[in-house]
C-alpha positions in Angstrom: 43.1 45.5 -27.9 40.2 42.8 -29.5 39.8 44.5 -33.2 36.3 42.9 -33.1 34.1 45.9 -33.8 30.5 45.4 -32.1 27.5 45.9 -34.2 24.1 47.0 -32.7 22.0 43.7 -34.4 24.5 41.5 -32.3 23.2 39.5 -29.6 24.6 36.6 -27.4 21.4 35.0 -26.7 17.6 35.0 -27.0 15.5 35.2 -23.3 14.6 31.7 -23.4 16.1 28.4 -24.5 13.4 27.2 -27.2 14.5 30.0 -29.7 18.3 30.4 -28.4 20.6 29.2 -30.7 23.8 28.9 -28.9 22.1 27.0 -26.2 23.9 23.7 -26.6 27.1 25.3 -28.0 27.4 27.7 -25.1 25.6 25.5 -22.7 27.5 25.3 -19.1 27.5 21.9 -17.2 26.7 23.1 -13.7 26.1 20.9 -10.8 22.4 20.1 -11.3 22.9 18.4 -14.7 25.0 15.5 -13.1 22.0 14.8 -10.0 18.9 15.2 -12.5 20.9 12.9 -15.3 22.0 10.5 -12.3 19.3 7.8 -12.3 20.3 6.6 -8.6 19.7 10.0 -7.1 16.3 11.2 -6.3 17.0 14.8 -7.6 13.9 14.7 -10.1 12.2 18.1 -10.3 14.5 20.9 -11.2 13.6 23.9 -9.6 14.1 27.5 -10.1 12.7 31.3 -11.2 12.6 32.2 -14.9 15.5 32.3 -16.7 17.3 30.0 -14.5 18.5 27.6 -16.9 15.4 25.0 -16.5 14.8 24.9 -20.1 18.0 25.1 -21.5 18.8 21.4 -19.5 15.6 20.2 -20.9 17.1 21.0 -24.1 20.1 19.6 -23.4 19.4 16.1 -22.4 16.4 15.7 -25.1 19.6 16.1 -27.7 22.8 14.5 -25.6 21.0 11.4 -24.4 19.9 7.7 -25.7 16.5 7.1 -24.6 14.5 10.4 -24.1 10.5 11.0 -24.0 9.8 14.2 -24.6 6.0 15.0 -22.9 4.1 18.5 -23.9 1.9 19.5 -22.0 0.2 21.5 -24.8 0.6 18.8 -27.1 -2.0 16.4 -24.8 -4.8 18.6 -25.4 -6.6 18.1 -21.7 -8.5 21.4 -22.6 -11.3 19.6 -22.4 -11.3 18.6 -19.3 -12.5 22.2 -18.0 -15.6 21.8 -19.7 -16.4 17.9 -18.2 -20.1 18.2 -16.5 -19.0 15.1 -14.3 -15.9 16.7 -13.3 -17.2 20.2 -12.8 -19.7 18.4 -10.4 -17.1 16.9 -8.0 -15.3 19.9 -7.6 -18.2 21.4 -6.8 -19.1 18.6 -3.7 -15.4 18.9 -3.0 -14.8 15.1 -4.2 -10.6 14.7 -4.0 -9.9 14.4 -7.6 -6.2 13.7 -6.9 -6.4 10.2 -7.2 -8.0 10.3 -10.8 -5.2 12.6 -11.8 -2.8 10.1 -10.5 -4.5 7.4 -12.8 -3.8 9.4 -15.5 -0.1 10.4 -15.0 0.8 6.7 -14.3 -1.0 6.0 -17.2 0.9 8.0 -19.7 4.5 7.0 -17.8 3.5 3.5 -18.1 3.0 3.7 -22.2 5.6 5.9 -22.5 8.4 3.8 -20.5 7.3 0.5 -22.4 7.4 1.8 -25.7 10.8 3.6 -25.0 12.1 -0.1 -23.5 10.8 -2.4 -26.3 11.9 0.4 -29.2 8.6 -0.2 -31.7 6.1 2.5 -33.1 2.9 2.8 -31.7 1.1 0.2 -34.2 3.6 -2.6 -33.4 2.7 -2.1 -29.7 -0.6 -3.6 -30.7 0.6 -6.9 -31.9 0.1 -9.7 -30.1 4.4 -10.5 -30.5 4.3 -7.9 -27.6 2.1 -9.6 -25.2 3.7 -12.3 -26.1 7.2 -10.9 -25.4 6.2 -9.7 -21.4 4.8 -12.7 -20.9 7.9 -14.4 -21.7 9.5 -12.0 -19.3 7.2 -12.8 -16.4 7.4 -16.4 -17.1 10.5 -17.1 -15.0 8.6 -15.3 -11.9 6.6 -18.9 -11.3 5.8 -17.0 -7.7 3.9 -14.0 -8.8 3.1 -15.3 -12.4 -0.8 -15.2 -11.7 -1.3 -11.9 -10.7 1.3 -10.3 -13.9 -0.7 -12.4 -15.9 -3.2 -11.0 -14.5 -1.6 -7.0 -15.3 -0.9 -8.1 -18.9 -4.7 -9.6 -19.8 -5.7 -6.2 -18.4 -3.4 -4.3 -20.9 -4.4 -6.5 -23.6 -8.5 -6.0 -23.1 -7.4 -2.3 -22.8 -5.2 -2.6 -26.0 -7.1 -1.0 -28.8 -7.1 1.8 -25.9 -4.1 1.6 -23.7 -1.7 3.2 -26.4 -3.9 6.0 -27.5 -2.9 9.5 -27.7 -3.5 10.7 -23.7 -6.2 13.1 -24.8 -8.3 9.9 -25.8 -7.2 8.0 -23.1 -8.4 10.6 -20.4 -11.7 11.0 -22.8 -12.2 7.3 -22.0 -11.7 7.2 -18.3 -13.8 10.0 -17.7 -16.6 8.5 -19.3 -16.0 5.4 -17.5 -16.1 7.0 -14.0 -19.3 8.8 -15.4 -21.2 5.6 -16.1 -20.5 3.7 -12.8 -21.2 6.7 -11.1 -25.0 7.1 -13.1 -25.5 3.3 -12.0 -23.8 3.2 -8.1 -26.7 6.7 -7.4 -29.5 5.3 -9.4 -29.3 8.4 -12.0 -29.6 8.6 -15.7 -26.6 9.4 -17.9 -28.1 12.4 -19.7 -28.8 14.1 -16.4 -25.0 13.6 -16.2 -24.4 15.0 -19.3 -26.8 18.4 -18.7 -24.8 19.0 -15.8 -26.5 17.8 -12.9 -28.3 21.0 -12.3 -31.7 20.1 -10.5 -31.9 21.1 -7.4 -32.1 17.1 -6.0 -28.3 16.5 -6.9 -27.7 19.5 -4.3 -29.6 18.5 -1.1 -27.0 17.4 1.8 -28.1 13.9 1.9 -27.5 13.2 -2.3 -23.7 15.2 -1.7 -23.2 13.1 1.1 -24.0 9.5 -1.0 -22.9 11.0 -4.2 -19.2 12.2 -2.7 -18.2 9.2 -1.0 -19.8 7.1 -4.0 -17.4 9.3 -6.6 -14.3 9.1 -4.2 -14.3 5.1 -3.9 -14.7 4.6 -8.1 -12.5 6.5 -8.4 -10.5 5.0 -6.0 -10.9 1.4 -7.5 -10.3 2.6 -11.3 -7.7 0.4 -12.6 -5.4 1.4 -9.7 -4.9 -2.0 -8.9 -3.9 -3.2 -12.0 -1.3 0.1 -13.1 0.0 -1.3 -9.8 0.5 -4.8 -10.7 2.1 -3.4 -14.3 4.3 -0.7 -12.5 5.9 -3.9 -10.4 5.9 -6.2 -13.4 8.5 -3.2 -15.0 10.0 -3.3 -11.9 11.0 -6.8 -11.9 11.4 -8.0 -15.5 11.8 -4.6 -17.0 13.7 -1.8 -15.5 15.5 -3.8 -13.2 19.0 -2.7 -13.6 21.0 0.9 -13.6 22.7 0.3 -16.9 20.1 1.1 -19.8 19.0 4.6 -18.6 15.5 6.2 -19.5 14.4 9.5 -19.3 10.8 11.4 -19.3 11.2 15.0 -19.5 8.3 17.5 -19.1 8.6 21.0 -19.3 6.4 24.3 -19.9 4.3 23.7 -17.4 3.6 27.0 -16.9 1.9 27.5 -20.3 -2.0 27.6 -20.1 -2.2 23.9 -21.4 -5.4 23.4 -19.0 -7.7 25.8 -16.9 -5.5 27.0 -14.1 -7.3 25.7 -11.4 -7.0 21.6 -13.3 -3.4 22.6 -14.2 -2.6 22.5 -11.0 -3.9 20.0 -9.5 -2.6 17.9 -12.3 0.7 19.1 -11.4 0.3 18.2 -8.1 -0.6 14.5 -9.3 2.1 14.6 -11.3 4.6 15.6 -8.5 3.6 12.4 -6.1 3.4 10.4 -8.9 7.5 10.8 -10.1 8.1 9.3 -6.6 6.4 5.8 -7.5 8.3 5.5 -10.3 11.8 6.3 -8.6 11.5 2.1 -7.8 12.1 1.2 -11.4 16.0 0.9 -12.0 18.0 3.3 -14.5 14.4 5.1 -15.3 14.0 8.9 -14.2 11.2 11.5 -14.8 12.3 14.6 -14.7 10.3 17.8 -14.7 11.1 21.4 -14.9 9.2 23.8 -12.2 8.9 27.7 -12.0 9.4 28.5 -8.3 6.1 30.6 -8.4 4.2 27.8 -9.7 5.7 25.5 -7.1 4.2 27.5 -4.2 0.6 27.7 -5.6 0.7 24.2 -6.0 2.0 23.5 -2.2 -0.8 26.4 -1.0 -3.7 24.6 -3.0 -2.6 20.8 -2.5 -1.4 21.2 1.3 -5.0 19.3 2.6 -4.1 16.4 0.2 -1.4 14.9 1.2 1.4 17.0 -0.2 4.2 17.7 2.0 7.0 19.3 1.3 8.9 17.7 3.5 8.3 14.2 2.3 9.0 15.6 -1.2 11.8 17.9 -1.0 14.6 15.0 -1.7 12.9 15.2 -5.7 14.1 18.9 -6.0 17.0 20.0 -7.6 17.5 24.0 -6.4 18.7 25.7 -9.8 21.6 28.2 -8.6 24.9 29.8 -10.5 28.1 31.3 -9.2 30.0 33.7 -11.1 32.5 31.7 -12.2 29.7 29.7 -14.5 27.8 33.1 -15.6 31.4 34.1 -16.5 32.0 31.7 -18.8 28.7 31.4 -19.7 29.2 34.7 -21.4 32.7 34.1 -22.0 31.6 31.0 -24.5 29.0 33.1 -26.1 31.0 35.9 -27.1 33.7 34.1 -28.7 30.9 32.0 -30.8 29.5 35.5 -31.8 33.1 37.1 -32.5 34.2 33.4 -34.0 36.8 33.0 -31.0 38.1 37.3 -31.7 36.8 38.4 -28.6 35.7 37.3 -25.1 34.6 38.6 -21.4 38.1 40.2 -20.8 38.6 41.9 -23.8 34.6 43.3 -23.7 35.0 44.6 -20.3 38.3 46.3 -21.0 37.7 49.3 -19.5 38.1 49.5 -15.4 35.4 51.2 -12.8 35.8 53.5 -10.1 38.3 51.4 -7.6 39.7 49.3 -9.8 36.5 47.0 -10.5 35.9 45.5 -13.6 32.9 46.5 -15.9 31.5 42.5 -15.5 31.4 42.9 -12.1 29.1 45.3 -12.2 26.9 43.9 -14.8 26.6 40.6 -12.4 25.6 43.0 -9.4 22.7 43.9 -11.6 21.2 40.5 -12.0 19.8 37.8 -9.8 22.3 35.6 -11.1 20.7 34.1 -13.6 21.4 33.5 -17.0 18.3 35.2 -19.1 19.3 38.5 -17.0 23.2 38.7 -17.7 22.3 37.4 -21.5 19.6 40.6 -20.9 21.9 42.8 -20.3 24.1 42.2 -22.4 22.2 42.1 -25.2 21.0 46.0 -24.5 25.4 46.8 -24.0 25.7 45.7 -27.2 22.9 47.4 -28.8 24.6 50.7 -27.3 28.2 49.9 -28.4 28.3 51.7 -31.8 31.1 49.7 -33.2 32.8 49.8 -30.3 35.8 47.2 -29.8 34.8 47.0 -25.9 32.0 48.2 -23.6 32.8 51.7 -22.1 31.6 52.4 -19.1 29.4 55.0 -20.8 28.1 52.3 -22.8 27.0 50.5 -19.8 25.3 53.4 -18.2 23.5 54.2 -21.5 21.9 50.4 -21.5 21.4 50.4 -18.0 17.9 51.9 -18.0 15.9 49.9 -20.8 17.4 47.0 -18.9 16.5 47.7 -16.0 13.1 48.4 -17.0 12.8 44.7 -18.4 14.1 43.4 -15.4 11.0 44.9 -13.6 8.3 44.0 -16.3 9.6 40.1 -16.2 9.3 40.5 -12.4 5.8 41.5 -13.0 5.4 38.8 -15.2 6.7 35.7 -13.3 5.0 37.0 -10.0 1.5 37.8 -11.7 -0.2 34.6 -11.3 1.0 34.7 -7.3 0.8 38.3 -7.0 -0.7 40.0 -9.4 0.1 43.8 -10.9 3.0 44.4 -8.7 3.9 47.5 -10.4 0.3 49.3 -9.1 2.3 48.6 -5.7 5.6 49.6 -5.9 5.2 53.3 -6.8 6.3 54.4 -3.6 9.5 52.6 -3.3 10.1 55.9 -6.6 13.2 58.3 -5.9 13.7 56.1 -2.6 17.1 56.1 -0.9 18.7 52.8 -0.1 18.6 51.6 3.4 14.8 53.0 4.4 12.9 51.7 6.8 9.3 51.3 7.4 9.2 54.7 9.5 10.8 56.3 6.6 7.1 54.8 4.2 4.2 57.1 4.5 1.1 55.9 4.6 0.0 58.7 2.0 2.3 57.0 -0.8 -0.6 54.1 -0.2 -3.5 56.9 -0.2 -4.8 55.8 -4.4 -4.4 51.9 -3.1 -6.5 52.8 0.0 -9.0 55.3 -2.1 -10.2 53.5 -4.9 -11.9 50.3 -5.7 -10.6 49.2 -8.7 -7.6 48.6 -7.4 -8.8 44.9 -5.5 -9.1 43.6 -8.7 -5.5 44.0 -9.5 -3.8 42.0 -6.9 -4.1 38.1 -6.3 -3.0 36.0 -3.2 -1.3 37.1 -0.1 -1.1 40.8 -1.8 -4.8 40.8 -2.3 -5.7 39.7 1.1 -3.1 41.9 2.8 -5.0 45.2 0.6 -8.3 43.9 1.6 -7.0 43.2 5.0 -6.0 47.0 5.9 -9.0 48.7 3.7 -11.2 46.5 6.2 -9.6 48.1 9.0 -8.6 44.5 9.7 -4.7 45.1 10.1 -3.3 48.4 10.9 -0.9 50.4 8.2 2.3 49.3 9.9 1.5 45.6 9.4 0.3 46.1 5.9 3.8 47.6 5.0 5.3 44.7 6.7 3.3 42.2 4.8 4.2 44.2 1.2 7.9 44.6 2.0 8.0 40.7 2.7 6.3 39.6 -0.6 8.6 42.0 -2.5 11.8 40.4 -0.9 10.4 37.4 -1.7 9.6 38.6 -5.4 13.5 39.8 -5.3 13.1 43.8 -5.5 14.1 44.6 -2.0 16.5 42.8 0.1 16.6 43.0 3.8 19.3 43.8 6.9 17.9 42.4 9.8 19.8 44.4 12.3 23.7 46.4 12.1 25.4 43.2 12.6 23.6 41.4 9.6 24.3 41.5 5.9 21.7 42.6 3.4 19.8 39.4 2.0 17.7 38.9 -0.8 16.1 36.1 -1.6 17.5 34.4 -4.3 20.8 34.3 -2.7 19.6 31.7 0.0 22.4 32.5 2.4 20.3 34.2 4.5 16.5 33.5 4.8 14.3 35.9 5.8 10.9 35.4 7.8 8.2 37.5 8.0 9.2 38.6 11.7 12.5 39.7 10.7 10.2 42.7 9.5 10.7 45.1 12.2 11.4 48.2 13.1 15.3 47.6 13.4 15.3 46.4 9.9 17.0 48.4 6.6 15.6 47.9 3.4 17.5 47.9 0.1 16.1 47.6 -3.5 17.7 45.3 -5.9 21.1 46.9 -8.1 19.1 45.4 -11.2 16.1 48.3 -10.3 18.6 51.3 -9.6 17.5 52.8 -12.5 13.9 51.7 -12.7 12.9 53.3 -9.3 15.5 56.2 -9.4 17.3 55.1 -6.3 19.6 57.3 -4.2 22.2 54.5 -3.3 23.7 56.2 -0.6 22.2 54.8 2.8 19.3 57.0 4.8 20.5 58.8 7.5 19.0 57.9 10.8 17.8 61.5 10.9 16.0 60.8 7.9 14.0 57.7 8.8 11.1 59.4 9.8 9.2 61.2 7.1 8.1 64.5 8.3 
């Protein structure tokens, strides 16, 4: 018996990696590490829901590898962006701003990748020694010379400018797009600069002249000559597999930008990692909320992203047990100082001979900020215990599970919005219900009162406004609610008898919205027994039908 006695201040990890500090001593090598850190595979974008792990490997190659740039969103201060009269006015003609984002991106990769290859500080970068060292590069390429001596004149007219911070940079090509679009429509700048908001700049025929006008300046704005420098890294640069560079970006989900910007800079961003996968041993790797990945697929899908084309950059964050295991394993014997670990906590056995972990891993999505979670609330209940009881595992069971629904909530919000307004009836539920078993009266406050439209976004809100507009009937509301909340991951769903119950973060089995039927059996996640007060023994087919 471990004679480690467990206090109630102990904890084996924080929620997230920035303020964990046994991330890199307890940190887990799982598959994706070795595809995002290989600079031959395409694996670019690591995907996955919070708590996943995302940050963590962030963390882990900004302090385990040579050559790292670390890009903060915050720290680029694009705020202003949301409040550019030029911009404003070509999202409001529907001009494709893509491109200019693109710019931008390439931009900051380019500056970043040559002052990570050539190893000076941003003053050096001005010299001429450095113009005069990439010239000497492109030299022995008599073939193309012209046209990289061509690139490198541009970065040199551009060099007082060209290794600014980005928020300058961007400052300076807005206003550059701004004055050649004043001249190409015969405008003055200040009328620019007061927004554009006489009523002449609105009439079809000046949105017609000024939209295609924006679209090709844009289009010609130094695209042509990032292209020329991108291929003279190509081939004088980055050109072999052996000195390995890394950009990492992560936080994107911060509010860095306006929301409706931050994403379609995000979207940029994402096409832009592909034209960079040409330049040998270089790899930019960002880290991706799942969430946040399907609003910007839903908002970009008329502008040329695909996520076909792209899905070879993502790298799927998963974990089996074996990794949470010693995930915990590793962090309990750095908090005990190597006196106690996962066999010794979960001494005790279960009802049929199950162990205590096993249980606690039913209760998560199998992810590591929810088995750190609970654990963190066993040990605040162990009063100097030497092991966790299974008393002292039902007692934390509840204010976990009650954080588990919250950080649902929060994840889903900017998809979904207040969830929790919505899932009152799913209360004292039993497992295995089915939509018979749902009465529309546990809806009747949704249906009844106005105030509730404003507390739903997306598919959720259109679904509620759908079936208050008599639009959609009450039985293909339900559908449409249980499908979002599989996808959020509170229910799960058996298709039919001879199916197993899925839920969506275990990817086995996918479910579609028409596998919503009548035959189906709903089940609410383990992780919300407690939350929602479910009876866990099945429904009775007698008992489907609400009376």
């Amino acid at each position: 018996m471990a004679k480690f006695k467990l206090r109630k201040s102990y904890q084996v990890g924080s929620p997230d990696a920035e303020t964990d500090e046994y991330v890199l001593n307890a940190f887990i090598k799982i598959d994706n590490l070795d595809e995002i850190l290989d600079t031959k595979n395409q694996k670019s974008i690591l995907l996955g829901r919070t708590g996943s792990g995302k940050s963590a490997i962030i963390k882990y190659i900004k302090n385990t590898q040579e050559n790292v740039c670390v890009i903060e969103p915050e720290a680029m201060s694009l705020r202003f962006l949301s409040n550019s009269t030029i911009l404003r006015y070509f999202n409001s003609i529907d001009v494709n701003l893509n491109l200019f984002y693109k710019v931008l991106w390439k931009h900051v990769f380019i500056v970043e990748l040559l002052k990570m290859y050539f190893d000076e500080n941003l003053n050096s970068f001005k010299q001429k020694t450095f113009f005069e060292r990439i010239k000497e590069k492109i030299s022995k390429d008599k073939k193309n010379f012209s046209r990289k001596e061509r690139a490198v004149k541009y970065m040199e007219t551009w060099s007082n400018d060209f290794w600014q911070q980005t928020e300058l940079l961007v400052k300076s090509f807005e206003e550059n797009i701004q004055r050649k679009f004043a001249d190409s429509v015969n405008i003055d700048i200040e009328a620019i600069k007061l927004g554009l908001s006489d009523e002449k700049f609105r009439n079809e025929s000046f949105v017609y002249e000024a939209k295609n006008k924006a679209e090709s300046i844009i289009s010609n704005s130094q695209v042509i000559e990032l292209l020329d420098i991108i291929d003279i890294m190509k081939t004088d640069l980055f050109n072999n597999h052996q000195k390995k560079y890394y950009i990492v970006i992560d936080d994107l989900d911060r509010e860095w930008v306006e929301d409706s910007i931050r994403l379609d800079l995000i979207g940029a961003m994402i096409d832009v990692i592909k034209e960079f996968r040409q330049l040998l041993g270089v790899k930019i790797i960002i880290s991706l909320r799942e969430n946040l990945n399907e609003i910007v697929f839903l908002k970009h899908e008329h502008k040329g992203l695909q996520r076909e084309k792209l899905k070879p950059l993502y790298s799927n964050l998963s974990w089996n047990e074996k990794e949470l295991k010693n995930l915990i394993d590793k962090r309990l014997k750095i908090l005990s100082e190597d006196q106690f670990n996962v066999k010794e906590a979960f001494y005790e056995e279960r009802r049929g001979h199950k162990k205590g972990f096993d249980y606690v891993l039913k209760r998560t999505f199998y992810r590591p900020r929810d088995i750190i979670s609970f654990l963190n609330h066993i040990i605040e209940n162990s009063n100097n215990k030497a092991y966790f009881t299974n008393d002292i595992i039902s007692k934390a069971e509840p204010s976990y599970s009650l954080d588990r629904f919250q950080a649902l909530e929060d994840e889903w919000n900017e998809n979904y919005g207040k969830i929790s307004y919505l899932c009152n009836f799913l209360k004292g539920s039993h497992n295995g219900f089915n939509l018979k078993s749902v009465s529309e009266e546990k809806f009747a406050d949704i249906y009844l009162e106005d105030k509730y439209k404003d507390f739903f976004r997306g598919d959720l809100k259109k679904a509620v406004n759908d079936w208050k507009s008599d639009l959609i009937n009450f039985q293909s509301f339900l559908k449409k609610v249980i499908f979002i909340l599989y996808r959020i991951g509170i229910i799960g769903v058996k298709k039919g008898p001879s199916f197993q119950t899925a839920f969506y973060y275990s990817k086995e089995i996918l479910i579609e919205k028409s596998d919503i039927s009548n035959n189906s059996k709903f089940y609410i996640h383990p992780s919300l027994y407690s939350y929602f007060k479910v009876n866990v023994i099945d429904q009775l087919p007698d008992d489907y039908e609400q009376k």
